[in-house]
N, C-alpha and C positions, 0 to 999 in steps of 0.2 A: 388715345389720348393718355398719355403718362400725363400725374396727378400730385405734382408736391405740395404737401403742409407744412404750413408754417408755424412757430407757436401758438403763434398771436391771429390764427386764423377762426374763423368762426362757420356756423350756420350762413350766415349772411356770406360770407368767401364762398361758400358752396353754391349756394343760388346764384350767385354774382358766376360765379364761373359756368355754371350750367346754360343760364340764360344766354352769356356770349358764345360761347360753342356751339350751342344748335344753332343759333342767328347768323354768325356770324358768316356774311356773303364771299364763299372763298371757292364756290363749286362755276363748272362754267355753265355759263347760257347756249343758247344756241347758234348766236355770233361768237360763241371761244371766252367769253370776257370773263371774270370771276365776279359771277352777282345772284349767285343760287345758297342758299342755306341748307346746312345739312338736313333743316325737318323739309326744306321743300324738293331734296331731291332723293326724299325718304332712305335717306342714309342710314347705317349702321354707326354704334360706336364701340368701341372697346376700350376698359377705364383702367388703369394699372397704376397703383399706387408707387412714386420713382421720390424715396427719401431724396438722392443725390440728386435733384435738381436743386435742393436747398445747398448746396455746398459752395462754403467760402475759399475762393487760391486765393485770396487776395496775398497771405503769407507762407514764407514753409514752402515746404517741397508736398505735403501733404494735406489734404482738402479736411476742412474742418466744418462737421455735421449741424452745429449748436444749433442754428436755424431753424434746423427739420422737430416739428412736435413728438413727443411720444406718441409711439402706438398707439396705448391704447387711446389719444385723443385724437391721433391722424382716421386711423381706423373708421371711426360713425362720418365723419368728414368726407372720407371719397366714398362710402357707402351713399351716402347723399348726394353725392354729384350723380351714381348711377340710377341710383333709384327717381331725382329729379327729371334727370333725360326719358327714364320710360315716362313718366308722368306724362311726358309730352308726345306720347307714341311712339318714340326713335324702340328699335330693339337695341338691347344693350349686353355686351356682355362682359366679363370682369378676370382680371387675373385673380393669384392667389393672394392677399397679404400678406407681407412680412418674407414670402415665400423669393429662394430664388430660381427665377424662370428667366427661361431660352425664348426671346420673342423675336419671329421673324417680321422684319417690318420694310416692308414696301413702299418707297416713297416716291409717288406719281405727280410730276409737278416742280413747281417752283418754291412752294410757300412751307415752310415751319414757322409756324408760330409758337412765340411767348407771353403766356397769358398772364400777368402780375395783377390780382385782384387788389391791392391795396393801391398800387398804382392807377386802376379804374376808379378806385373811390376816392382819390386826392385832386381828378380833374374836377 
């Protein structure tokens, strides 16, 4: 799970996030359907903090950051999201922060999701 913060995000964006990723029913059953959670199909995760998901094109030829929190408050932020998910038994493990890393990523399926936790708290 790549993990953007936002300025304006908090503690509460980190639980709010953690809770819908393991819950969330996107694994298959035994009819094929997608209605397994990642804690019930005792799934792994791996947490990687991705500033540029915070990135505006709206203008420009070039993608503009403002969005993305600093460090050092992104940083305790997705530390929290992993550390939440062990909380709940998932094994978790973690890229480097700040760090740039070569991640091979395999995607089995249909589905990426976009998770906007402010978005969850507006409904």
């Amino acid at each position: 799970m790549f993990v953007g913060v936002g300025r304006d995000d908090d503690e509460a964006d980190a639980s709010l996030l953690t809770d819908r990723v393991v819950n969330l029913r996107v694994f298959d059953d035994e009819r094929g359907r997608p209605d397994r959670s990642l804690l019930e199909v005792g799934g792994a995760l791996l947490v990687v903090s991705q500033f540029t998901l915070l990135a505006d094109t709206r203008r420009g030829r070039r993608p503009s950051f403002v969005a993305a929190a600093a460090p050092e408050s992104a940083r305790p932020l997705v530390e929290a999201v992993a550390e939440r998910a062990r909380t709940r038994g998932l094994e978790v493990a973690t890229g480097r922060f700040g760090a740039r890393m070569c991640i091979d990523l395999q995607a089995d399926g249909p589905l990426t999701l976009v998770l906007d936790t402010k978005a969850s708290r507006r409904k």
